[in-house]
C-alpha positions as CSV (number, residue, x, y, z in Angstrom):
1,X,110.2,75.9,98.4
2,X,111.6,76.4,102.1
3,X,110.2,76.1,104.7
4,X,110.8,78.4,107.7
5,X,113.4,78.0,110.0
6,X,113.3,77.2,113.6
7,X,110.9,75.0,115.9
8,X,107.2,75.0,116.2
9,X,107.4,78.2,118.2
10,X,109.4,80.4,116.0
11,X,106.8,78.9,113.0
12,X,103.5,77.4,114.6
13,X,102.0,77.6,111.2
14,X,104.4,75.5,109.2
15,X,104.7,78.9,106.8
16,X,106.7,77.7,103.4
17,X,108.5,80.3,101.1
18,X,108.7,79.7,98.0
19,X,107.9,81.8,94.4
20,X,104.9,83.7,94.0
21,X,103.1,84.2,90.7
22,X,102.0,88.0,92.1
23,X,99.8,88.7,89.3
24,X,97.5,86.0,89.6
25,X,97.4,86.5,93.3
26,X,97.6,90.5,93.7
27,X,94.7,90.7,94.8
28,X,95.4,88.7,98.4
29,X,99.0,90.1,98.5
30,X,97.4,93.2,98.6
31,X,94.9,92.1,101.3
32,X,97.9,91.2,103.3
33,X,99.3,94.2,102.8
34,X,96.4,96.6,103.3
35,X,96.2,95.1,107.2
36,X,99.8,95.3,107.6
37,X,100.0,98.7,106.8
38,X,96.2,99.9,107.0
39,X,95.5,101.0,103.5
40,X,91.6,101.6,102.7
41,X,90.1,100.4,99.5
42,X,91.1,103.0,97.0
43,X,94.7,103.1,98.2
44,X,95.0,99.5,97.4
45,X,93.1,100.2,94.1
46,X,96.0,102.4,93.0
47,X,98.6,99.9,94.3
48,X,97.1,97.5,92.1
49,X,97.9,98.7,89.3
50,X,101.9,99.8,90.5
51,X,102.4,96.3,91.0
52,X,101.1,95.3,88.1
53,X,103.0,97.6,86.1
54,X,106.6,96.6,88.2
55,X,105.8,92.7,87.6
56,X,107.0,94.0,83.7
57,X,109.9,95.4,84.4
58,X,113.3,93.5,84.1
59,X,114.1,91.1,86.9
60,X,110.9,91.7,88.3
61,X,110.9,88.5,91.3
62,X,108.5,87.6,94.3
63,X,108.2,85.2,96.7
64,X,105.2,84.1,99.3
65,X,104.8,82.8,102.3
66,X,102.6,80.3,102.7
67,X,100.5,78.4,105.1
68,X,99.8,74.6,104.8
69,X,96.3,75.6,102.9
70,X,97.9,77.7,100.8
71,X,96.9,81.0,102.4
72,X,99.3,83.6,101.6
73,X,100.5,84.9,105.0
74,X,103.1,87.7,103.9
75,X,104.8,88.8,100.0
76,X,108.1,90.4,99.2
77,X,109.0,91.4,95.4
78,X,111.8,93.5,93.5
79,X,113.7,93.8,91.1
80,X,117.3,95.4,89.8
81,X,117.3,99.3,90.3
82,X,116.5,101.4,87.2
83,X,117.5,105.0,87.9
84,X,114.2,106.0,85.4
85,X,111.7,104.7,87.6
86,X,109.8,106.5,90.2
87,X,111.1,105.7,93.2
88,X,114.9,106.2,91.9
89,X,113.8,109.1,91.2
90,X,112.4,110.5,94.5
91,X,115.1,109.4,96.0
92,X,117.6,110.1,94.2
93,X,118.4,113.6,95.5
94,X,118.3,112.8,98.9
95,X,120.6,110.2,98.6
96,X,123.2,112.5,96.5
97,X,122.9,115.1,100.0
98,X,124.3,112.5,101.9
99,X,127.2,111.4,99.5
100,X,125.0,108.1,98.7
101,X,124.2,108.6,95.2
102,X,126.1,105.7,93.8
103,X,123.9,103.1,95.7
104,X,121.0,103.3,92.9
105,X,123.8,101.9,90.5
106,X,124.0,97.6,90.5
107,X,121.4,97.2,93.5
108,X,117.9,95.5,94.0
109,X,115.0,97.1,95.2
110,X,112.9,95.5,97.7
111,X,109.5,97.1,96.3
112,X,107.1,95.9,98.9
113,X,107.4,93.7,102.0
114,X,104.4,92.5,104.0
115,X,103.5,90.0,106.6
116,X,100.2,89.7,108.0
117,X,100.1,90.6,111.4
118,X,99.0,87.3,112.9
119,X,102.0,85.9,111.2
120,X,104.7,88.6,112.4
121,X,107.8,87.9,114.5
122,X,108.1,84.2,113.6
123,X,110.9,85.0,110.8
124,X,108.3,84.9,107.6
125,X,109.8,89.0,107.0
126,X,113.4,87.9,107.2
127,X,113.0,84.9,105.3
128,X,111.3,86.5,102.4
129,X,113.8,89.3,102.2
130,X,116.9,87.0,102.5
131,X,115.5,84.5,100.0
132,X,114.8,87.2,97.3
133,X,118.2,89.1,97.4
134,X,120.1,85.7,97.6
135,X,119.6,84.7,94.0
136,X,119.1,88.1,92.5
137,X,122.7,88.4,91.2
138,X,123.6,91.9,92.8
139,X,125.7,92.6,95.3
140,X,123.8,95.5,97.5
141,X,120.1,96.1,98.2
142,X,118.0,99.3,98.9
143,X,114.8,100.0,100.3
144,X,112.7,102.7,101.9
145,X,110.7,102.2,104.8
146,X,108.3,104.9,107.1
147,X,111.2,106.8,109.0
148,X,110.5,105.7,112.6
149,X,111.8,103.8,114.8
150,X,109.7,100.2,114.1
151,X,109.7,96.2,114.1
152,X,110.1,96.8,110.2
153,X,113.5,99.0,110.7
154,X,114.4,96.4,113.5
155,X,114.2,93.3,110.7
156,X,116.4,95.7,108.6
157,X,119.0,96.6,110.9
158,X,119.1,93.6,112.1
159,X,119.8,92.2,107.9
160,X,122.8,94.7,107.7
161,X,120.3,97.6,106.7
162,X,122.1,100.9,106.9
163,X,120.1,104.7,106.4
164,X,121.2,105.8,103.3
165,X,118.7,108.9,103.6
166,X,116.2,110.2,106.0
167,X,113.2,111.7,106.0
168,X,112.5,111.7,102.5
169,X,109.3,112.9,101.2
170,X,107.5,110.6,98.6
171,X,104.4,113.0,96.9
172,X,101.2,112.3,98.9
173,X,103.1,110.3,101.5
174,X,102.1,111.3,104.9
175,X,104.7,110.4,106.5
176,X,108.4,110.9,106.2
177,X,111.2,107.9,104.9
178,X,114.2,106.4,105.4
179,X,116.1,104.7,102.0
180,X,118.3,101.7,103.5
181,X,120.9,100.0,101.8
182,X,122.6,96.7,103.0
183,X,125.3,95.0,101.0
184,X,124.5,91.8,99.9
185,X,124.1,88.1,100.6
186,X,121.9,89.1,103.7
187,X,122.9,87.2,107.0
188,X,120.0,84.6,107.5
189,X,119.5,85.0,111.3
């Protein structure tokens, strides 16, 4: 466990990362991350079960932040690429129109990354992200994130976070993406 970085302004809350058994907490992760990113009830129902079904895959990591209590105030998780998965496969052709095929080979995934608002911009985002890929034995990362210009991208750009492919369309998305790839150890400020 680590906790955050930076005086009591940067982290007024004292917000520790550290593992995260994700299946015994999905439920609040997801409560986190239907405020961060305003999904109703049965949008989180589906998402239940996704993550469920990615905590089984090979490599499959995550990591919390927590307060003092124990309140969980943000969740990352991953794991190594697998070019038979969804997502890989989505993506996978708009990467290869951009000549950027070759970063779903040796990479990790960031699946999901959410902070709950009242705990965003203190460094709980950055410190989940660069904690997860540290250890993770690869040496690149990809993501996707909603393709507009946001505090999200900021964090990413800011990590070494490069577009790899824009406005991809994932089926019943609304909005448009952006796959990002960095190469990896992540810089830590």
């Amino acid at each position: 466990m680590a906790r955050l970085t930076g005086d009591r302004t940067q982290n007024p809350d004292h917000l520790t990362i550290g593992p995260l058994d994700l299946a015994a907490r999905v439920d609040e992760a997801l409560g986190v991350q239907a405020v961060a990113f305003g999904l109703g009830a049965e949008e989180v129902a589906v998402r239940r079960h996704i993550v469920l079904r990615h905590l089984d895959c090979p490599g499959a990591r995550a990591l919390g932040a927590t307060t003092p209590s124990g309140r969980l105030a943000g969740f990352v998780y991953g794991m190594p690429n697998n070019r038979g998965h969804w997502w890989s496969t989505v993506v996978e052709s708009y990467l290869r129109a951009q000549g950027n095929e070759g970063w779903l080979d040796g990479s990790f995934v960031i699946t999901e990354l959410h902070v709950h608002p009242t705990y965003q911009g203190r460094g709980a985002g950055r410190g989940l992200i660069t904690a997860l890929t540290e250890t993770c034995g690869l040496d690149r990362s990809v993501l996707s994130a909603i393709d507009t210009d946001s505090p999200a991208r900021r964090l990413y750009r800011s990590l070494g976070y490069t577009d790899l492919a824009r406005q991809v369309l994932f089926p019943s998305a609304p909005r448009p993406y952006a796959v990002m790839g960095a190469p990896l150890p992540l810089p830590r400020s």
